[in-house]
VMD Tcl script that builds the backbone (N, CA, C; Angstrom):
set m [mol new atoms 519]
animate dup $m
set s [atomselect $m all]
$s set {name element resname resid chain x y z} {
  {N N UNK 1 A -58.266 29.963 -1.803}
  {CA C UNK 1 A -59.249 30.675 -1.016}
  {C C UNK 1 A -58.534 31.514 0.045}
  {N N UNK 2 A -59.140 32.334 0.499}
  {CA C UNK 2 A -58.171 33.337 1.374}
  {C C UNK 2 A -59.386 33.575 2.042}
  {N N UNK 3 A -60.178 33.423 3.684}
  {CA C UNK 3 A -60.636 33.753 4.036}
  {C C UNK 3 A -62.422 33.111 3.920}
  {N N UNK 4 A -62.540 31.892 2.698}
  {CA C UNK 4 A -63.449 31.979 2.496}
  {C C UNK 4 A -64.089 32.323 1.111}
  {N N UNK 5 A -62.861 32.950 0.743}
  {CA C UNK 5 A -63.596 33.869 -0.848}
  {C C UNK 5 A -62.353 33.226 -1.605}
  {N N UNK 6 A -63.092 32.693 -3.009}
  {CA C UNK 6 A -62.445 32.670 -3.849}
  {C C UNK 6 A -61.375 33.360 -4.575}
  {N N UNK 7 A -60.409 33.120 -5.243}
  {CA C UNK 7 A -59.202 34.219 -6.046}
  {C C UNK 7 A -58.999 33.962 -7.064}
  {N N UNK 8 A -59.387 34.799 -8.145}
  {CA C UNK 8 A -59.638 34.166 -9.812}
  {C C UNK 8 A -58.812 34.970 -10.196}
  {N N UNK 9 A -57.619 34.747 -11.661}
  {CA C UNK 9 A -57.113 35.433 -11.849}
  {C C UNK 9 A -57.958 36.022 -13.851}
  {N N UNK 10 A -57.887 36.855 -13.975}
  {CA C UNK 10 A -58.462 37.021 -14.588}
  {C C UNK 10 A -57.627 37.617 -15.526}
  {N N UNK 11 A -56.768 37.079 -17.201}
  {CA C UNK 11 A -55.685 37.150 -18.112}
  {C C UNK 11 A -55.685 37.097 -19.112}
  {N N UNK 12 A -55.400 37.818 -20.642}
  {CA C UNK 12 A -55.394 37.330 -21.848}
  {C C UNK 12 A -54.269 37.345 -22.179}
  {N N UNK 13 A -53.325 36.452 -22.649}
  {CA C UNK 13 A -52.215 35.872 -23.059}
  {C C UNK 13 A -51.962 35.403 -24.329}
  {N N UNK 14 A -51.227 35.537 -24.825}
  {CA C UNK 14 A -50.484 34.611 -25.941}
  {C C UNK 14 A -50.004 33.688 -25.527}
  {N N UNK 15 A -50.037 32.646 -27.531}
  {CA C UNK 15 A -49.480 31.662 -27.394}
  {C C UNK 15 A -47.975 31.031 -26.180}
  {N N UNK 16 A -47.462 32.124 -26.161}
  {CA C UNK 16 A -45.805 32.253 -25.621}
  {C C UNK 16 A -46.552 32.886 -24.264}
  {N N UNK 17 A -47.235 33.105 -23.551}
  {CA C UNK 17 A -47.533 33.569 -22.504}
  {C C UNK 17 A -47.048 35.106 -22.450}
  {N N UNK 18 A -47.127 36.366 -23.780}
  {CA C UNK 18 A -47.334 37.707 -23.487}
  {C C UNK 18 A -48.240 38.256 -22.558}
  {N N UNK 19 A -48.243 38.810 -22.112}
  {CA C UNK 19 A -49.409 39.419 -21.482}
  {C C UNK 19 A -49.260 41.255 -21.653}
  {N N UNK 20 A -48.353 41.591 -21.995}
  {CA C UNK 20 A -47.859 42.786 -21.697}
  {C C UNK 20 A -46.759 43.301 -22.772}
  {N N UNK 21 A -46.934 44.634 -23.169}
  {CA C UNK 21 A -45.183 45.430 -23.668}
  {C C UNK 21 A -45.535 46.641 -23.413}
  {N N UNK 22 A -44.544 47.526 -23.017}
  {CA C UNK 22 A -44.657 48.785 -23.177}
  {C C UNK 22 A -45.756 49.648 -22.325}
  {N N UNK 23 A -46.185 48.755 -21.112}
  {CA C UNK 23 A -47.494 49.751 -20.722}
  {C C UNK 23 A -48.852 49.570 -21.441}
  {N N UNK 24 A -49.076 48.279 -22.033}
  {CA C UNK 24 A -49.972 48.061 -22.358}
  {C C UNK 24 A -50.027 46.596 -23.056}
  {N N UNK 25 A -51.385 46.356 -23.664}
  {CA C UNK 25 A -51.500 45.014 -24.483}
  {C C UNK 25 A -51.202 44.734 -25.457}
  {N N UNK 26 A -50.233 43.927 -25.884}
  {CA C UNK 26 A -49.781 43.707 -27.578}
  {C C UNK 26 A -51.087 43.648 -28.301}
  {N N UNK 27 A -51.819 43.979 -27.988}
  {CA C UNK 27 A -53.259 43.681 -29.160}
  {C C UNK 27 A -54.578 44.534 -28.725}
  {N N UNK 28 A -55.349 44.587 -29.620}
  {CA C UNK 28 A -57.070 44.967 -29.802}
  {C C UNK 28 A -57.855 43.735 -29.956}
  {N N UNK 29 A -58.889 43.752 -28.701}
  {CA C UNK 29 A -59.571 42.561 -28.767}
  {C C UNK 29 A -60.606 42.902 -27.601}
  {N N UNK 30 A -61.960 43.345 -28.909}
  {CA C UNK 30 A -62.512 44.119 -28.212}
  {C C UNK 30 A -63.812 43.343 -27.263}
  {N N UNK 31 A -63.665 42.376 -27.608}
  {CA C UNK 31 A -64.811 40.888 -27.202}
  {C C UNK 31 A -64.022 40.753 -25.826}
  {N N UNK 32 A -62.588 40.554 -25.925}
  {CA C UNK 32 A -61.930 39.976 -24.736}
  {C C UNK 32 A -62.206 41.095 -23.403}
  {N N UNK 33 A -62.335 42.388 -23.665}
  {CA C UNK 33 A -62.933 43.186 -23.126}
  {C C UNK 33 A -63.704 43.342 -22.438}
  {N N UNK 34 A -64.789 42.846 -23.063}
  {CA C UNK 34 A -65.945 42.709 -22.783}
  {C C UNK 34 A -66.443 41.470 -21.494}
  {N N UNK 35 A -65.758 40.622 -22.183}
  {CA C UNK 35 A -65.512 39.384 -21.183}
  {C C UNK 35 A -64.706 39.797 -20.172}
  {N N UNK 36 A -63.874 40.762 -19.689}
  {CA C UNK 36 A -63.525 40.716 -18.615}
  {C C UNK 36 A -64.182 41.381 -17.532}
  {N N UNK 37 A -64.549 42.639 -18.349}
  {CA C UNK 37 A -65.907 43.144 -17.640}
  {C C UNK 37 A -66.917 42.565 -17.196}
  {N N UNK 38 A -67.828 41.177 -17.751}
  {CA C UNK 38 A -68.369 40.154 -16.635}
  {C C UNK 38 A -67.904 39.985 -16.262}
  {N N UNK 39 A -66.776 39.061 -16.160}
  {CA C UNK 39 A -66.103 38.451 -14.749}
  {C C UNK 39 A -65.818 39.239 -13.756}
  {N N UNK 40 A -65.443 40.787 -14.080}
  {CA C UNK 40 A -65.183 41.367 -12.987}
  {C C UNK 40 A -66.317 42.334 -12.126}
  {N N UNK 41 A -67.063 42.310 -12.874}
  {CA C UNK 41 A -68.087 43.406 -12.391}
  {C C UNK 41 A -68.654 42.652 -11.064}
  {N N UNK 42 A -68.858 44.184 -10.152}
  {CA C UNK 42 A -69.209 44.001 -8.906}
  {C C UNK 42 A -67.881 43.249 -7.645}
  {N N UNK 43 A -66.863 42.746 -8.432}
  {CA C UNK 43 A -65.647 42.208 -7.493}
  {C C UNK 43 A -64.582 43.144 -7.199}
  {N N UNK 44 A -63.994 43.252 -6.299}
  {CA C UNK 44 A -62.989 43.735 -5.630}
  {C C UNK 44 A -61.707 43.249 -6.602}
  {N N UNK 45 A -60.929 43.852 -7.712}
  {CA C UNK 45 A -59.803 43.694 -8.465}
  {C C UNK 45 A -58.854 44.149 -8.021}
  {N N UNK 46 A -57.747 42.867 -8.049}
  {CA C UNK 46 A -56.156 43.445 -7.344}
  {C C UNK 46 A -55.581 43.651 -8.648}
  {N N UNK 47 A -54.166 44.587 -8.822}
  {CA C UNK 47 A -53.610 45.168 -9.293}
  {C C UNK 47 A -52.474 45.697 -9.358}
  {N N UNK 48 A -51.146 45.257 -9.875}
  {CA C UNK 48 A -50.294 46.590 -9.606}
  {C C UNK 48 A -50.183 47.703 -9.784}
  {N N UNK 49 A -49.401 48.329 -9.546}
  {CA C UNK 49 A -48.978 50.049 -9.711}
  {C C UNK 49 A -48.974 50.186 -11.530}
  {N N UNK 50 A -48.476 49.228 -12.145}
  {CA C UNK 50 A -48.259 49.730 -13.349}
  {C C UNK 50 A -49.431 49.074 -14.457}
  {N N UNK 51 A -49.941 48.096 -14.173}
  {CA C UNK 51 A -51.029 47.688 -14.340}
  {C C UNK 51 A -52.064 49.052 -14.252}
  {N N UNK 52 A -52.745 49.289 -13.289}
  {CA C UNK 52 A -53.258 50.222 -13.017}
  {C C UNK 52 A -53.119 51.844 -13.856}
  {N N UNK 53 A -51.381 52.028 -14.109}
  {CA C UNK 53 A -51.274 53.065 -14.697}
  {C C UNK 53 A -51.548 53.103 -16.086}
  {N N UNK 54 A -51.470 51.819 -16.597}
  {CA C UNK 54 A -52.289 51.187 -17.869}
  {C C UNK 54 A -53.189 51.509 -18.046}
  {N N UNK 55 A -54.202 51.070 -17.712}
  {CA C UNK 55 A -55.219 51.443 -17.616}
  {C C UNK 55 A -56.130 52.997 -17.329}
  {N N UNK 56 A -55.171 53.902 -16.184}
  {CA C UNK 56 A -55.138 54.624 -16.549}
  {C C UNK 56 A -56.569 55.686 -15.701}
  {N N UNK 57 A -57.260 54.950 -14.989}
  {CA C UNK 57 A -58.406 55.189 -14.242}
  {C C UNK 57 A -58.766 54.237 -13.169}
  {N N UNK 58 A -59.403 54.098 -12.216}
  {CA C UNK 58 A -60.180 53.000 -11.633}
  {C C UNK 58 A -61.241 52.658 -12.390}
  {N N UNK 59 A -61.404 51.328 -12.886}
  {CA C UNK 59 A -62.040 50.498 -13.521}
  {C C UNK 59 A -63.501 51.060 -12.458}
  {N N UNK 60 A -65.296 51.058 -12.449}
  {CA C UNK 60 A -65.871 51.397 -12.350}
  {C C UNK 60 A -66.799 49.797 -12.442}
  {N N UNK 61 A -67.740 49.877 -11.041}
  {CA C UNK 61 A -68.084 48.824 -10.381}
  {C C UNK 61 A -67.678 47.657 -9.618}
  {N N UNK 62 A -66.470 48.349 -9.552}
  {CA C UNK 62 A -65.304 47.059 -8.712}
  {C C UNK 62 A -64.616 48.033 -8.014}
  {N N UNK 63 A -64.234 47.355 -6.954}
  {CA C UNK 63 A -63.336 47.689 -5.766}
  {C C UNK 63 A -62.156 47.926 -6.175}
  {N N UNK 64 A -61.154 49.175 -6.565}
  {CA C UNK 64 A -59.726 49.030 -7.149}
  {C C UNK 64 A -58.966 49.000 -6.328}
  {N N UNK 65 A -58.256 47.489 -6.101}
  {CA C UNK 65 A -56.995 47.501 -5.155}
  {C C UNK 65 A -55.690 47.094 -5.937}
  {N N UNK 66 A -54.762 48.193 -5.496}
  {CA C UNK 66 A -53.773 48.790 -6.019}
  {C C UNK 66 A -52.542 48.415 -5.327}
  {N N UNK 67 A -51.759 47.354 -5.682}
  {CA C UNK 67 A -50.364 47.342 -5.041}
  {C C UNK 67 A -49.562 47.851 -5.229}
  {N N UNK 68 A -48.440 48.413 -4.550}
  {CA C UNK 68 A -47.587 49.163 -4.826}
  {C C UNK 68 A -46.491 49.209 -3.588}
  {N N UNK 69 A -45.529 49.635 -3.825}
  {CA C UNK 69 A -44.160 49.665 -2.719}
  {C C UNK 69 A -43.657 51.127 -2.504}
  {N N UNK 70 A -44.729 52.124 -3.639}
  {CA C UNK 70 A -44.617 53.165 -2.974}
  {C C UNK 70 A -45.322 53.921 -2.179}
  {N N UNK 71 A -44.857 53.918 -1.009}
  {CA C UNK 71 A -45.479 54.462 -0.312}
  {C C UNK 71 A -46.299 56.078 -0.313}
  {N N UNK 72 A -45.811 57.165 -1.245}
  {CA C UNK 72 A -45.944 57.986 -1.702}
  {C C UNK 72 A -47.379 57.969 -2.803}
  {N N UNK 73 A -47.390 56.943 -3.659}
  {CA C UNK 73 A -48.311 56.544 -4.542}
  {C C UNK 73 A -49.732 56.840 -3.892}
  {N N UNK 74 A -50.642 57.891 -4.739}
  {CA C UNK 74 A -52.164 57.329 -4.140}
  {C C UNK 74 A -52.665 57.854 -5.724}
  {N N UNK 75 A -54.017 57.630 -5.630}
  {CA C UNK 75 A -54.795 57.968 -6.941}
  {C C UNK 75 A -56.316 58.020 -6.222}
  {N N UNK 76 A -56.990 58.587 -6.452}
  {CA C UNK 76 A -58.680 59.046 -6.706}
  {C C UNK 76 A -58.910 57.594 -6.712}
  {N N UNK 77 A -59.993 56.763 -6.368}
  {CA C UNK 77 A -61.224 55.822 -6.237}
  {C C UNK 77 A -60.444 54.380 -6.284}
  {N N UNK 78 A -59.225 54.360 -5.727}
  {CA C UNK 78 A -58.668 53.231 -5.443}
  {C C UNK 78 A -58.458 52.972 -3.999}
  {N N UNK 79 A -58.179 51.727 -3.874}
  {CA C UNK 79 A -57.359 51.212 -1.776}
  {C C UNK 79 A -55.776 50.986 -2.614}
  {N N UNK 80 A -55.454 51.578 -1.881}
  {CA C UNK 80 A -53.578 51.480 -2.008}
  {C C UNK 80 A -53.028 50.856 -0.831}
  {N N UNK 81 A -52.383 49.725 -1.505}
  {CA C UNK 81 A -51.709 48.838 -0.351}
  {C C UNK 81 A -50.166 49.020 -1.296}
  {N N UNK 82 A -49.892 48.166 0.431}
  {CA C UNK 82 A -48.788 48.066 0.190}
  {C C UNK 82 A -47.861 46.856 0.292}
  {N N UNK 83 A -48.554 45.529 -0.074}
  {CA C UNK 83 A -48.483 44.055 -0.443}
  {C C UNK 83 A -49.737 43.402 -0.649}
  {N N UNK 84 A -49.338 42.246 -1.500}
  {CA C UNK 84 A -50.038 41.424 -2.400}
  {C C UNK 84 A -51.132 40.726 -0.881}
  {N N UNK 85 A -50.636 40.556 0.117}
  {CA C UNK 85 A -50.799 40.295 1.063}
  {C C UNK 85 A -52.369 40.792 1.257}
  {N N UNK 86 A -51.925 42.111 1.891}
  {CA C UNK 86 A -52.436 43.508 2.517}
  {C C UNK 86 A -54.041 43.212 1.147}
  {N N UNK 87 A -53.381 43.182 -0.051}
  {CA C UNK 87 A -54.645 43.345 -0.892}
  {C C UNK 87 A -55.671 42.231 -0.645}
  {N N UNK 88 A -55.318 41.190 -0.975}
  {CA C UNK 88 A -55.279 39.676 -0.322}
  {C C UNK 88 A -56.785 40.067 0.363}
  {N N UNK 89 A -56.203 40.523 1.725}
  {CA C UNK 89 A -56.838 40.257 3.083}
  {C C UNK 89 A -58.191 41.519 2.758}
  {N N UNK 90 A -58.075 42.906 2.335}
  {CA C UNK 90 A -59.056 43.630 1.737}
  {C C UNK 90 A -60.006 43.328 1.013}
  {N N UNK 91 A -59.452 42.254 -0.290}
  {CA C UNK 91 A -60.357 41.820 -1.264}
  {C C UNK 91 A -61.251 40.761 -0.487}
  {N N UNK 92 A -60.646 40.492 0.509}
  {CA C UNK 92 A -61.744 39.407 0.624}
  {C C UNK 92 A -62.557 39.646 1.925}
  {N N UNK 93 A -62.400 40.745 2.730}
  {CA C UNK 93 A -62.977 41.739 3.393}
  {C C UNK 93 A -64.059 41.927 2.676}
  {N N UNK 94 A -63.754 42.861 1.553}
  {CA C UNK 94 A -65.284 43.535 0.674}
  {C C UNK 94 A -65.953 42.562 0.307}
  {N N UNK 95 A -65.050 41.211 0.168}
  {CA C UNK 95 A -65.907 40.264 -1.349}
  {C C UNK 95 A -66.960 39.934 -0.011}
  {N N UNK 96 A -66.627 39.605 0.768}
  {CA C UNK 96 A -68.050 39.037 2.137}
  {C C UNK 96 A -68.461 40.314 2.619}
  {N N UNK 97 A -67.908 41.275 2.592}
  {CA C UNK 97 A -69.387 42.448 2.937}
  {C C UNK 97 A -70.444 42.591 1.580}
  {N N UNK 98 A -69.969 42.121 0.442}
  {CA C UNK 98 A -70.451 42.641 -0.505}
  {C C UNK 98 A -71.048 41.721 -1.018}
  {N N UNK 99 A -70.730 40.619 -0.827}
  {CA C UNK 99 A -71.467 39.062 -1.449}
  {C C UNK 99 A -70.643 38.740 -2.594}
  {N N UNK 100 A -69.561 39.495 -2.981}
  {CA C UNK 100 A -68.770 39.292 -4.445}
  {C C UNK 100 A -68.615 37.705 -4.561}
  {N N UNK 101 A -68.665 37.631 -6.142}
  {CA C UNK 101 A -68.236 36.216 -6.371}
  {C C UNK 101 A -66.641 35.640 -6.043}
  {N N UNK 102 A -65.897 36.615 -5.291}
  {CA C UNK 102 A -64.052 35.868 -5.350}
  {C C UNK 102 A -63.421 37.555 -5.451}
  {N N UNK 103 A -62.231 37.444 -5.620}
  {CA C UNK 103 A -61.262 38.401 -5.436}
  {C C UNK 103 A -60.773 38.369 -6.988}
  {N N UNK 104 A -60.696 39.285 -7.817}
  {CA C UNK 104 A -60.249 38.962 -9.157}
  {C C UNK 104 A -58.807 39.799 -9.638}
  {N N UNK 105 A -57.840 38.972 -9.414}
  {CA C UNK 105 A -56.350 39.385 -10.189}
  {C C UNK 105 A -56.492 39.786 -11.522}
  {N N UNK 106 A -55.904 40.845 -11.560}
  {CA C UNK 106 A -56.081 41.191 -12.755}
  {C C UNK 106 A -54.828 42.020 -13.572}
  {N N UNK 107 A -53.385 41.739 -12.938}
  {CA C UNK 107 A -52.280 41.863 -13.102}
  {C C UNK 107 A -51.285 42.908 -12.353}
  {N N UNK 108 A -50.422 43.233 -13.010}
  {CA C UNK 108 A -49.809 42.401 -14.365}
  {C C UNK 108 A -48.633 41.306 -13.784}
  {N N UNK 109 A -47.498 40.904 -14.699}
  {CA C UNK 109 A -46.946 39.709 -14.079}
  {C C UNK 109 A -46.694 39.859 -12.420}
  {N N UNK 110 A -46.254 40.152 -11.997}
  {CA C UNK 110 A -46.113 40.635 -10.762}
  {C C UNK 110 A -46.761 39.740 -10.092}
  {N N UNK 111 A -48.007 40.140 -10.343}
  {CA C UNK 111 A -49.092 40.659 -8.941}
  {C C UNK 111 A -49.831 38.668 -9.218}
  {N N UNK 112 A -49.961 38.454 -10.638}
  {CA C UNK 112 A -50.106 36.861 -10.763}
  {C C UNK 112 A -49.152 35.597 -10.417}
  {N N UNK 113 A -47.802 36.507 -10.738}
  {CA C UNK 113 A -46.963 35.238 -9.919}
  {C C UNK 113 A -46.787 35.450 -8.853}
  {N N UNK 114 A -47.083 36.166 -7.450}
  {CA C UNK 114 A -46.650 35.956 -6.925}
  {C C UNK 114 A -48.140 35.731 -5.988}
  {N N UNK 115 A -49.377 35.662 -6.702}
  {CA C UNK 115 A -50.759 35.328 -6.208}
  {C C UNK 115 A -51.307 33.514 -6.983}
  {N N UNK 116 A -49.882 33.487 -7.435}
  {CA C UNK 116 A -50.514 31.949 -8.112}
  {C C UNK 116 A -50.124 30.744 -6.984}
  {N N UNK 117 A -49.912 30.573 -5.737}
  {CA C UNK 117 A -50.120 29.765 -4.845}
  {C C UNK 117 A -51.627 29.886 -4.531}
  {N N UNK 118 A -52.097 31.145 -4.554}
  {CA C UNK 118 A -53.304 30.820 -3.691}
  {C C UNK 118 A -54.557 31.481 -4.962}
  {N N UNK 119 A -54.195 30.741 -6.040}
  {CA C UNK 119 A -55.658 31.550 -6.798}
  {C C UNK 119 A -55.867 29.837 -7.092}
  {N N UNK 120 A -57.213 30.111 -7.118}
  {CA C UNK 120 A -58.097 29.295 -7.114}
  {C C UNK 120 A -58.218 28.725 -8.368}
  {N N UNK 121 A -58.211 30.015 -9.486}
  {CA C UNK 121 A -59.293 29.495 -10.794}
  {C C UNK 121 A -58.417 30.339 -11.346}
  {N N UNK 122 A -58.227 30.443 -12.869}
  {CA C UNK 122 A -57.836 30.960 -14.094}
  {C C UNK 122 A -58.850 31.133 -15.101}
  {N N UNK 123 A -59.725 32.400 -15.760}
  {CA C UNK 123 A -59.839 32.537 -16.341}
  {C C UNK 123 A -58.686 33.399 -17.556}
  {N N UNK 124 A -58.657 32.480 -18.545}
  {CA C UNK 124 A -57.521 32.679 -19.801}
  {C C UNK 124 A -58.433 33.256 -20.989}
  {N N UNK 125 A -58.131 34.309 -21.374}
  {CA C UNK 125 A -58.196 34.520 -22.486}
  {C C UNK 125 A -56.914 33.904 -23.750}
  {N N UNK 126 A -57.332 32.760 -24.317}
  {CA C UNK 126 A -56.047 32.398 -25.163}
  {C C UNK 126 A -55.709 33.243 -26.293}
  {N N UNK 127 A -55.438 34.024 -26.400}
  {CA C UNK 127 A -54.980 34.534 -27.486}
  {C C UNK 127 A -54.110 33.775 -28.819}
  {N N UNK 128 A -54.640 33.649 -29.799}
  {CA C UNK 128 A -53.358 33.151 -30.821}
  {C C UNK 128 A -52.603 33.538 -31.647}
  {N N UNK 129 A -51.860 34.101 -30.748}
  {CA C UNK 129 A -50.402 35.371 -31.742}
  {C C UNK 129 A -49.369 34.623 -30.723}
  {N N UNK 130 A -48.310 34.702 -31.255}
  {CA C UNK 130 A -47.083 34.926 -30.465}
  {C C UNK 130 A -45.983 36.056 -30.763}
  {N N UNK 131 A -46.407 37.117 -29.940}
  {CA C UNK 131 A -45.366 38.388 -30.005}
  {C C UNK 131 A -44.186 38.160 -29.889}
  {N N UNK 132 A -43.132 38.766 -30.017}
  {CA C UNK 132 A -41.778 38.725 -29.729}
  {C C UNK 132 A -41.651 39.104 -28.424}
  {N N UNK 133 A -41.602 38.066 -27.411}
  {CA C UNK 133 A -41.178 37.851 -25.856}
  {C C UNK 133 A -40.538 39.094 -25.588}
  {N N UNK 134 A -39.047 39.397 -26.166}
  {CA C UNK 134 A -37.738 40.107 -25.523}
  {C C UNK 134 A -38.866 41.448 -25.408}
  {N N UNK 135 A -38.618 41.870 -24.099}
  {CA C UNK 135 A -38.828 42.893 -23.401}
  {C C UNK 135 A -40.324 43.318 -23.157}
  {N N UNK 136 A -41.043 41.818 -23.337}
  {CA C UNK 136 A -42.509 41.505 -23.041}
  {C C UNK 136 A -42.918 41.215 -21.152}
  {N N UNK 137 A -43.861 41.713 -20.660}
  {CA C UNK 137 A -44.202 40.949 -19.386}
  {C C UNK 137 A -44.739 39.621 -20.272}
  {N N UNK 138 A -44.623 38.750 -19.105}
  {CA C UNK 138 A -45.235 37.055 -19.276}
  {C C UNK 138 A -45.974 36.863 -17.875}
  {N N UNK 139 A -47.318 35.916 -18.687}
  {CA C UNK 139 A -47.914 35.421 -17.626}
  {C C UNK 139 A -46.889 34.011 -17.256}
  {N N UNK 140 A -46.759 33.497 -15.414}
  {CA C UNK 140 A -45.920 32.821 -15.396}
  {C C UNK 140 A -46.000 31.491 -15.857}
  {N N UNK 141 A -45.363 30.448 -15.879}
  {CA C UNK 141 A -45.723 28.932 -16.461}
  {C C UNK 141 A -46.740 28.205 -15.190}
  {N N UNK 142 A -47.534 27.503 -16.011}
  {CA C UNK 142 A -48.816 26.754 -14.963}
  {C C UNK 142 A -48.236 25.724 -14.870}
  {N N UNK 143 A -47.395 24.622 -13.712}
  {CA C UNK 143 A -47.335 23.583 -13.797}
  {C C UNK 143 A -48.641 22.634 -14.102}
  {N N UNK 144 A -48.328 22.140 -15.233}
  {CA C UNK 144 A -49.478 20.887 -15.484}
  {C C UNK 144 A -50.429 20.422 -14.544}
  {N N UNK 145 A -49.072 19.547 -13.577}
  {CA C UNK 145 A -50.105 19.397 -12.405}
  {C C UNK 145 A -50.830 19.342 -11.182}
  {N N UNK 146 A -50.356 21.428 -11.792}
  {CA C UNK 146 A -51.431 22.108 -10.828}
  {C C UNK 146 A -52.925 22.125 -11.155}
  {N N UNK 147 A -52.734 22.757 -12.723}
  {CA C UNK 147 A -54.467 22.505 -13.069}
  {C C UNK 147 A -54.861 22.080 -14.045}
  {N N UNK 148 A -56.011 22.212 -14.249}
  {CA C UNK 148 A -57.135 21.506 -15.114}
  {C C UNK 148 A -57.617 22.104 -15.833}
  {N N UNK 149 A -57.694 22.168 -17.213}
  {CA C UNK 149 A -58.969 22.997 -18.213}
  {C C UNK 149 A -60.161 22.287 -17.650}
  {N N UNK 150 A -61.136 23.087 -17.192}
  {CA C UNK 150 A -62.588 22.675 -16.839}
  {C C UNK 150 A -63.762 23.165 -17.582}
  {N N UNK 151 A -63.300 24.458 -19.114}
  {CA C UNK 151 A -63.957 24.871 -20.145}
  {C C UNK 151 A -63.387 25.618 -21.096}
  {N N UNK 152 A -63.865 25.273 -22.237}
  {CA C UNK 152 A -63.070 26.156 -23.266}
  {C C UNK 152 A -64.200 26.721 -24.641}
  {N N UNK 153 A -64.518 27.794 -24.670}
  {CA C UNK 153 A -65.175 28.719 -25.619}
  {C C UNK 153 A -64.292 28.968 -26.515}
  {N N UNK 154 A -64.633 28.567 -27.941}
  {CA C UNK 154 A -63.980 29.493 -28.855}
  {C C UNK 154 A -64.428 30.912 -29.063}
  {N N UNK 155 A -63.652 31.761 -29.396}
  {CA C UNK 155 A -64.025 33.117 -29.188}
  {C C UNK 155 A -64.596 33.069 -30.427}
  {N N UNK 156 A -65.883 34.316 -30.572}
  {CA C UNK 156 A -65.902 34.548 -32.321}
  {C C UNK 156 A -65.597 36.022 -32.540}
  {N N UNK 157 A -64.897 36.106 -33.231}
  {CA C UNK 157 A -63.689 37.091 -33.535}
  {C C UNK 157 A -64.853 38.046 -33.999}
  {N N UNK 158 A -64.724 39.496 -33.890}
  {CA C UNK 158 A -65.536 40.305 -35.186}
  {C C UNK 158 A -64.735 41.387 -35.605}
  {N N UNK 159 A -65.416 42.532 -36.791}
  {CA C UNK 159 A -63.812 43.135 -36.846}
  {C C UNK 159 A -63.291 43.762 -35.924}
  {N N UNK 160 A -64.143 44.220 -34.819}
  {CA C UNK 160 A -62.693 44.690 -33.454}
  {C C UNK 160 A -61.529 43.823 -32.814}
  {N N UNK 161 A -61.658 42.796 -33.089}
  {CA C UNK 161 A -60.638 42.017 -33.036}
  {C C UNK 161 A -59.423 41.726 -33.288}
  {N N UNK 162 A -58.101 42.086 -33.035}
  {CA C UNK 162 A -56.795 42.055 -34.075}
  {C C UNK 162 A -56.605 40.082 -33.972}
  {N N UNK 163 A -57.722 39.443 -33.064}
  {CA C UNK 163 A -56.526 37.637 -33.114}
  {C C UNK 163 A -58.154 36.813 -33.143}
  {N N UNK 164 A -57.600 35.768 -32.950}
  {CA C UNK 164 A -58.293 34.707 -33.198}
  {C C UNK 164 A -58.319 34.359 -31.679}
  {N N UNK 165 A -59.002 34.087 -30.724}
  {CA C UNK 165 A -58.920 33.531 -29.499}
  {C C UNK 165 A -60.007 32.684 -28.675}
  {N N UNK 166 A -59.381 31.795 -27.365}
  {CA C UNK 166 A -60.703 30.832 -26.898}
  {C C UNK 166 A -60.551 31.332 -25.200}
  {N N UNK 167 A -62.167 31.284 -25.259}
  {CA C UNK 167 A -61.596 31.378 -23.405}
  {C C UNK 167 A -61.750 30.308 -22.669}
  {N N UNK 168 A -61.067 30.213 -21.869}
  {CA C UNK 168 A -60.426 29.155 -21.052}
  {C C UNK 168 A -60.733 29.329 -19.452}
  {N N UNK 169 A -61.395 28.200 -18.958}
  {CA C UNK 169 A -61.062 28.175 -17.548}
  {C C UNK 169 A -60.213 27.190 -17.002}
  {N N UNK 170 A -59.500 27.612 -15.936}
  {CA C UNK 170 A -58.943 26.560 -15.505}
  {C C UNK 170 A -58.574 26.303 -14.266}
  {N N UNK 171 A -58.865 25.039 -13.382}
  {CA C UNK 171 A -59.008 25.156 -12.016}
  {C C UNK 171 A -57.895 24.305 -11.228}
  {N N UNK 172 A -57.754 25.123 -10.357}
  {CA C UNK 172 A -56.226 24.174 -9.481}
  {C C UNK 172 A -56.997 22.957 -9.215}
  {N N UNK 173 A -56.138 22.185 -9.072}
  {CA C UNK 173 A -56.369 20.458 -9.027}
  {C C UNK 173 A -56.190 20.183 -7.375}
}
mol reanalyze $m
mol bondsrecalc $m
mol representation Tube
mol addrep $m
């Protein structure tokens, strides 16, 4: 909690903990999508610089907060900070002007390991592929016992789908 407001990180991963290659997602998974868009809609989403450039726009109905170390860096319909911190203390600014449900991480490795002391909750998209790691971002390792699976959905795949996957919550202990 930071302030009062919850900090969810919000991730779809592989088996091996991929999250990332190349500026984007090892996969199509168009359900997982979809699901992140509930969780995030209406919340204030933190972000890095390259995360963000992923994507490629400000995500639309959420607050885009944008970390970055360059100071030079700005973009159209985002808050640009300049620590995980700085975002931190913003997200949870708006989330109580706004009534948001929590502050929602939403990458990439970066911005989750170094926000996994103080996130609250994990929503996982499990993905079941395991990409070839070398020169992959990774989500970081969860010590055991930090948390808890507290739900697990199997996904039902349709053909937009390239994997088989379950979603997962999971809550610090």
């Amino acid at each position: 909690m930071i302030d009062g407001v919850e900090v969810f990180a919000v991730v779809a991963a592989a088996t091996n903990r991929v999250i990332g290659r190349n500026g984007g997602l090892p996969w199509r998974i168009s359900s997982d999508l979809k699901h992140f868009k509930r969780l995030t809609m209406g919340c204030p989403i933190v972000m890095g610089r390259k995360t963000f450039a992923s994507i490629g726009k400000p995500l639309p109905g959420r607050t885009n907060i944008v970390v970055t170390r360059d100071a030079d860096f700005a973009a159209d319909g985002v808050v640009v900070v300049g620590s995980l911190e700085a975002a931190l203390a913003e997200g949870a600014r708006m989330a109580r002007e706004t009534g948001a449900a929590g502050i929602a991480l939403v990458g990439g490795g970066d911005v989750y390991a170094q926000a996994l002391p103080v996130t609250d909750r994990i929503e996982l998209t499990e993905v079941r592929l395991a990409p070839d790691p070398a020169g992959a971002v990774l989500f970081p390792e969860l010590p055991a016992a930090d948390w808890v699976e507290v739900a697990r959905i199997r996904g039902e795949r349709t053909d937009r789908d390239e994997a088989d996957f379950d979603f997962v919550t999971l809550r610090r202990r």
